[in-house]
C-alpha positions in Angstrom: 33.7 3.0 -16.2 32.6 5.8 -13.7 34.6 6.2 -10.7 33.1 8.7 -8.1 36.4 11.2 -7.3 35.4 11.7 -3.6 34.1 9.8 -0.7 30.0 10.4 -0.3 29.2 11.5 3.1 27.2 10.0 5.6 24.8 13.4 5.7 24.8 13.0 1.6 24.2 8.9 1.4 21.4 9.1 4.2 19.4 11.9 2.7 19.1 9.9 -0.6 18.3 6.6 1.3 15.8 8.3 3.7 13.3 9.0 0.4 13.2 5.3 0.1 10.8 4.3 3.0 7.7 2.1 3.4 4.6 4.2 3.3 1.2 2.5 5.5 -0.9 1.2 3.0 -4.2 3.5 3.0 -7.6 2.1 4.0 -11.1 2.8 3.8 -14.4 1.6 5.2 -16.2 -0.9 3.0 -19.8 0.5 2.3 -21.7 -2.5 2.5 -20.4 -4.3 6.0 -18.0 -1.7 7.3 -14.8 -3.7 7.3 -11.9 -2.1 6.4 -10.6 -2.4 3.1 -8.2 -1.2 0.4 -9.6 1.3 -2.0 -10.1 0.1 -5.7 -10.4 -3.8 -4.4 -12.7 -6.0 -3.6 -13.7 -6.4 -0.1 -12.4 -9.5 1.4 -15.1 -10.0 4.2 -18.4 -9.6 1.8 -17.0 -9.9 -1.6 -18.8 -6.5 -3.2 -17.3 -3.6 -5.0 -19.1 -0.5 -6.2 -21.9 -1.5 -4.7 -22.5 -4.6 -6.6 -21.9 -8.5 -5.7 -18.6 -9.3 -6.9 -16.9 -12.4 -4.8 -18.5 -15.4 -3.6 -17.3 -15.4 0.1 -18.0 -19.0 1.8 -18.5 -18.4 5.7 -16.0 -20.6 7.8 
């Protein structure tokens, strides 16, 4: 079994943990109704994506 031979520094464990963060998902306009969405899904207000009807959306 591998056993390290010296302690890992603070400076040392912190730079390998701070690559490991939670990035803001991106988010684009949705062509058809202007709501913001995700790229590459479906808009959740009018159902559409690439420019064609997708998603039947009921209204509340």
């Amino acid at each position: 079994m591998a056993v390290p031979k010296k302690k890992v520094s603070k400076q040392r464990r912190r730079k390998r943990r701070g690559a490991m963060k939670a990035e803001v998902p991106t988010v684009n306009r949705c062509p058809k109704c202007g709501d913001p969405k995700i790229p590459h899904r479906v808009c959740p207000t009018c159902g559409t994506y690439g420019g064609r009807q997708v998603l039947e959306v009921e209204e509340i």
